[in-house]
N, C-alpha and C positions, 0 to 999 in steps of 0.2 A: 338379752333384754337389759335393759338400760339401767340403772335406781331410778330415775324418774318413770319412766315406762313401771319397771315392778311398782312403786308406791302409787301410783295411779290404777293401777292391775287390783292391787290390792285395798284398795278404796273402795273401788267401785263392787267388787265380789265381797266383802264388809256389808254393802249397803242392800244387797238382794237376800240375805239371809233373814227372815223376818221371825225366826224362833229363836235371838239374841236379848237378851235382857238389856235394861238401860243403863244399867250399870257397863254389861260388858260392851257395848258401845262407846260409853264414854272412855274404857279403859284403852276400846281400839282405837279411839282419836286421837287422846292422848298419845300412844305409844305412835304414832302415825307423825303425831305435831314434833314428838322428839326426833324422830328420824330425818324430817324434813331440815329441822333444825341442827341436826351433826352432819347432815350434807351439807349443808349453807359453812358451821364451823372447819369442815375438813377439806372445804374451798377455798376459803381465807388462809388456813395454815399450809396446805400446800403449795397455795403462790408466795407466802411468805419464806418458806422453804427454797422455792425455787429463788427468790431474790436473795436469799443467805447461799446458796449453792453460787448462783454467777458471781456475787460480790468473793466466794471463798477461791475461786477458779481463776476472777482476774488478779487474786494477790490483797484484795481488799479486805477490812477487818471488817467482824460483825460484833456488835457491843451486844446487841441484841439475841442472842443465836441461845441462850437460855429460856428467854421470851416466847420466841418460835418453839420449843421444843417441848414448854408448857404446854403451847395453845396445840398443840400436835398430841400429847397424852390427854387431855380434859377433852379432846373432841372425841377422839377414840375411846376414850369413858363413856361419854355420850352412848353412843355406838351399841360396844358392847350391854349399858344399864337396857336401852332400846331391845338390843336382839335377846336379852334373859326373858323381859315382858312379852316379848312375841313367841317365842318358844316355852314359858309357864306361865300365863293367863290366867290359872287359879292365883298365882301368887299377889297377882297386882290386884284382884278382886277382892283378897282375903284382906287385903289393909284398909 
């Protein structure tokens, strides 16, 4: 299954459980809105990745290849903050 296919999967099986309080709705949106969101980031850094890989392959310099590699750990923070809230639900409730 695809991440799009899962977050879509998982949206819709969210939305037929009708004995979820509003709070934990809003927590699963949220955590839903983050994940869509470190997909979109961890799309941007891996073509940027990729453009620092052919520029390193034909010989060329990357000033930048710090920058990439930021935007490459802060996506996967992303990520992982996301998959803690989907796996402890109490936690994100509790705040």
């Amino acid at each position: 299954m695809s991440a799009a296919g899962f977050l879509a999967y998982s949206g819709l099986a969210m939305s037929r459980n009708q004995s979820r309080t509003a709070v934990a709705i809003a927590t699963e949106r949220d955590v839903l809105t983050e994940l869509f969101a470190a997909r979109r980031q961890l799309g941007w850094a891996g073509s940027n990745l990729n453009q620092v890989a052919k520029a390193l392959n034909t010989g060329g310099e990357v000033p930048h290849l710090a920058k990439v590699i930021a935007d490459i750990q802060r996506a996967a923070k992303s990520v992982q903050v996301a998959a803690d809230r989907v796996a402890n639900p109490q936690v994100g409730e509790a705040a």
